[in-house]
C-alpha positions in Angstrom: -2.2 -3.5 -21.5 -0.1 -4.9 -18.8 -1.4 -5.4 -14.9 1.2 -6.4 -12.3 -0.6 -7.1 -8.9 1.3 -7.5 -5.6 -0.2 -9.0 -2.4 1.1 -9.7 0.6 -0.6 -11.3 4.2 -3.7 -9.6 4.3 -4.8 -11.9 0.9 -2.2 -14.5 1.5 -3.4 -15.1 5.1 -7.3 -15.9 4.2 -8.2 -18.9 1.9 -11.5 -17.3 0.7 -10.0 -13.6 0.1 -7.4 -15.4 -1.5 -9.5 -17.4 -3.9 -11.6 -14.1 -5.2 -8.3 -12.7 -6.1 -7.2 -15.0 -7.9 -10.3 -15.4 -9.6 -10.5 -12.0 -10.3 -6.6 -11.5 -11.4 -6.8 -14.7 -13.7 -10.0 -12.9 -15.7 -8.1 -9.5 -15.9 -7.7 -8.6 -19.8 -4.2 -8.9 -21.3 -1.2 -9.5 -19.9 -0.1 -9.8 -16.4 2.2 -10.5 -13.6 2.4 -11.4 -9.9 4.4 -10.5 -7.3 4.2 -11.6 -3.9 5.0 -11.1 0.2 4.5 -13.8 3.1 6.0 -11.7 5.7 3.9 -12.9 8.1 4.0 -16.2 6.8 7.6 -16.4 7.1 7.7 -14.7 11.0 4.8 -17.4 11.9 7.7 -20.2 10.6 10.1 -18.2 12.5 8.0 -17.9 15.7 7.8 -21.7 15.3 11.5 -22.8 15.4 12.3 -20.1 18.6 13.3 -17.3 16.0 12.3 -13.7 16.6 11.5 -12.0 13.8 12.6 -7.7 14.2 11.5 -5.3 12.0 12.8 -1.3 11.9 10.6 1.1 10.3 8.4 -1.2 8.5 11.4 -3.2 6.9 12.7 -6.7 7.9 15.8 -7.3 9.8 17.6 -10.5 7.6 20.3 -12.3 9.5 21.1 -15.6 8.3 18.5 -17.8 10.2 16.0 -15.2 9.0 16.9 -15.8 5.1 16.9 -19.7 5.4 13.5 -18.7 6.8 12.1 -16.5 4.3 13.5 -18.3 1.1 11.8 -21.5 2.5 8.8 -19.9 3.2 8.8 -17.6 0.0 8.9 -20.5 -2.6 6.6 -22.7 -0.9 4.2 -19.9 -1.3 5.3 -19.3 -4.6 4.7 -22.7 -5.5 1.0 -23.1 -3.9 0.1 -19.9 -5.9 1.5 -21.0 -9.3 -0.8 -24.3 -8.9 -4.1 -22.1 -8.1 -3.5 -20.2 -11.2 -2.9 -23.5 -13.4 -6.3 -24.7 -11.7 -7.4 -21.7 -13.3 -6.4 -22.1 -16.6 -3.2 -19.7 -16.3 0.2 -20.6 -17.5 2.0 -19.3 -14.7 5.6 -19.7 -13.6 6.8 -18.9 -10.4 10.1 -17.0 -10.2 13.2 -15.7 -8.0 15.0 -13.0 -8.9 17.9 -15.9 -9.1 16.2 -17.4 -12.0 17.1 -16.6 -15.0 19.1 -13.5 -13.7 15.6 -11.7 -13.7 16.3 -9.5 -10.4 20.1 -9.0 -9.4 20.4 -6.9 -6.6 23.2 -5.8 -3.3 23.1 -6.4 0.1 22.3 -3.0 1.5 24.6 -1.0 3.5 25.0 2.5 4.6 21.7 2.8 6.6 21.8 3.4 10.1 20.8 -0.3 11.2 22.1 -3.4 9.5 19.5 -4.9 7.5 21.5 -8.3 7.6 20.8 -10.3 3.9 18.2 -7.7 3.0 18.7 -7.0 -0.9 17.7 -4.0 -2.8 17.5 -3.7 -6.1 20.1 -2.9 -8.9 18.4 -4.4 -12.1 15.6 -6.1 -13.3 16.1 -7.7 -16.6 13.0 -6.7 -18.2 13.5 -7.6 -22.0 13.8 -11.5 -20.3 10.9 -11.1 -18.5 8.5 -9.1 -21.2 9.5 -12.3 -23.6 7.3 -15.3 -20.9 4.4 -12.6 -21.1 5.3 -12.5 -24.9 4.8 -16.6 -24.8 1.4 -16.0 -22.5 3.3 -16.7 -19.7 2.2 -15.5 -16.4 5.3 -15.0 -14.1 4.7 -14.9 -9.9 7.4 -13.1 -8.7 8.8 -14.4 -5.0 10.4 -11.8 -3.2 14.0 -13.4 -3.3 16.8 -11.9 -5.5 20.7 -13.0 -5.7 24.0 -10.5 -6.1 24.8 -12.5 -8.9 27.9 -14.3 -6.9 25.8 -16.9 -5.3 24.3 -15.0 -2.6 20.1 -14.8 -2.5 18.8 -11.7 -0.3 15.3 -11.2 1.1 13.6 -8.1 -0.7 10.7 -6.2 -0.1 8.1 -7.4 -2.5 6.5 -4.0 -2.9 9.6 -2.7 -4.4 10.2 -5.6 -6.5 6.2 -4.8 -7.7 7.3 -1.2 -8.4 10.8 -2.1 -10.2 9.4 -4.8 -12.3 6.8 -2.1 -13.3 8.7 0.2 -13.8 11.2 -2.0 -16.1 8.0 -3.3 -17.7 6.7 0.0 -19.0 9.1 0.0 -21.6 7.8 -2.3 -23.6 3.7 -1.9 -22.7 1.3 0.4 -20.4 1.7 -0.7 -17.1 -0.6 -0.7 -14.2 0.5 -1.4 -11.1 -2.3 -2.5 -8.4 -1.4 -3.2 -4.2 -3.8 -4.7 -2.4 -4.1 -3.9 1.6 -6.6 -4.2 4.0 -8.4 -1.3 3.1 -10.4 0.7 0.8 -7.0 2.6 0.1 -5.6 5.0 2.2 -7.4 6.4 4.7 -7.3 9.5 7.2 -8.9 7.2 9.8 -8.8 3.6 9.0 -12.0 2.9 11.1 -13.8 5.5 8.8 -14.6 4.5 5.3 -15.3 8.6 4.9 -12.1 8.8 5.1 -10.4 7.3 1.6 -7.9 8.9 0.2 -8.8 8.3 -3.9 -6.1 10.7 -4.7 -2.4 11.2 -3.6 0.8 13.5 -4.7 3.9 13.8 -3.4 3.0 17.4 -1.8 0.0 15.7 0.4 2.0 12.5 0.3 4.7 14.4 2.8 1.5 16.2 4.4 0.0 13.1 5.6 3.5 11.7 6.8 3.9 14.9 8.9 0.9 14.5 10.1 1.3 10.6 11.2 -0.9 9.1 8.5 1.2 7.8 5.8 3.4 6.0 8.4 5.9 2.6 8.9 5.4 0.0 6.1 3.2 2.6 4.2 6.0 5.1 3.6 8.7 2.8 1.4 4.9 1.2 -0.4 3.9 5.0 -1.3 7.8 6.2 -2.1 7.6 2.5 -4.3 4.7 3.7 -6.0 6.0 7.1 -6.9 9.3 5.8 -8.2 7.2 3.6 -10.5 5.5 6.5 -12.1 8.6 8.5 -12.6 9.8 5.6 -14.3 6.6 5.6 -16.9 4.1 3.2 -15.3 0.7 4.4 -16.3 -0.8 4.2 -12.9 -0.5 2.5 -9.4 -3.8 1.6 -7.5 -3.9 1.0 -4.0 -7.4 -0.9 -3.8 -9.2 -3.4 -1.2 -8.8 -7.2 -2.5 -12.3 -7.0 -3.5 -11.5 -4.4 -5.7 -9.6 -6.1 -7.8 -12.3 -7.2 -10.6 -13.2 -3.7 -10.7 -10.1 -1.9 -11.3 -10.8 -1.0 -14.9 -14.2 -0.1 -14.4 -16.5 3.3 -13.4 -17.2 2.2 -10.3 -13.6 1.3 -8.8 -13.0 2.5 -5.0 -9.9 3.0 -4.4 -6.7 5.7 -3.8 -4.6 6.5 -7.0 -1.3 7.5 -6.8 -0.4 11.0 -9.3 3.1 11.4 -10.7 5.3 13.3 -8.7 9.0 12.5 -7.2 9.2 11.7 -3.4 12.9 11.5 -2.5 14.1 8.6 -0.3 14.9 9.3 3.6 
């Protein structure tokens, strides 16, 4: 068993959220990994030093200010993370993608908006990374990769969650758990009536046309699916209070059901 949890602001953000889930990842049974965001930690530091952070569909806009930004603000977040998880007994070790050649990936092109330094992915070097969970090694995953010529590129963590997974699954059953603000996904987000526990690509496009599934969540969902394609066992979109709970009877939550959802 293998659990690979990715969080981003909404647990980042808030010290006592932040604490449960770490509580409640560090007691998870077998082995694990972490990957995590800090967009809006990194367009706070922006804000701070006259920089506008611009986003385009849910995806960050990199120019080189922006990476200087986000790779300081990415490892310093790495690093506070990797020291709560010692305090709780964890061997962690926080990671690039540079390090150790453990995520190589390209600055992207042919979109119709230049995404600047943004990366996606070409390879994740799995075998490397299966051996530190081997050791009892817990790695925290950054988003940062490199190209593998010197240049590091800002990548969205959820994909990085979804291709580590997914290179991951070869060698154990992998779950794969994002935590949001939510119960899961929701046809009204001020219902709780409203969760979502179950989603396939056929109502995955439903609720897009219909304006549910919509910016950021349309790359995590399309993440998600291309992790299950790839063998993952199961991906979980859950509340952060969830987390302790994600094996058992009584989980709340939407999974996500096999199923390919091509790109835009």
């Amino acid at each position: 068993m293998l659990s690979i949890l990715k969080i981003g602001g909404n647990v980042l953000n808030k010290a006592e959220i932040l604490s449960q889930v770490l509580d409640d990842f560090a007691a998870l049974p077998g082995k694990k990994a972490l990957v995590h965001g800090g967009g809006r930690a990194a367009s706070s530091l922006a804000k701070r030093l006259g920089i506008e952070a611009v986003m385009h569909q849910g995806r960050r806009i990199t120019d080189a200010a922006m990476l200087e930004i986000v790779t300081y603000a990415y490892c310093g977040l790495n690093q506070q993370l990797v020291a709560a998880l010692q305090a709780r007994g964890c061997q962690a070790m926080g990671l690039s993608g540079a390090d150790w050649d453990a995520i190589r990936a390209h600055k992207r092109e042919g979109w119709d908006v230049d995404y600047g330094f943004a990366g996606d992915i070409d390879a994740v070097n799995g075998e490397r990374i299966f051996a530190l969970l081997e050791q009892g090694l817990i790695p925290v995953f950054s988003p940062i990769t490199h190209d593998g010529r010197g240049q590091l590129l800002n990548t969205n963590a959820d994909t990085i969650g979804s291709a580590v997974a997914a290179e991951l699954a070869k060698f154990a059953d992998v779950s794969l758990f994002y935590l949001f603000e939510l119960p899961g996904l929701m046809r009204d987000p001020a219902d709780a009536s409203t969760l979502i526990s179950s989603l396939n690509p056929d109502s995955f496009l439903q609720y897009q046309q219909q304006g549910i599934i919509k910016d950021g969540m349309i790359p995590k969902l399309k993440n998600a699916f291309d992790a299950l394609e790839a063998g993952v066992k199961q991906v979980v979109l859950c509340a952060p209070e969830m987390l302790g709970k994600v094996y058992a009877d009584d989980f709340v939550g939407t999974r996500v059901t096999p199923g390919r959802v091509d790109a835009d």
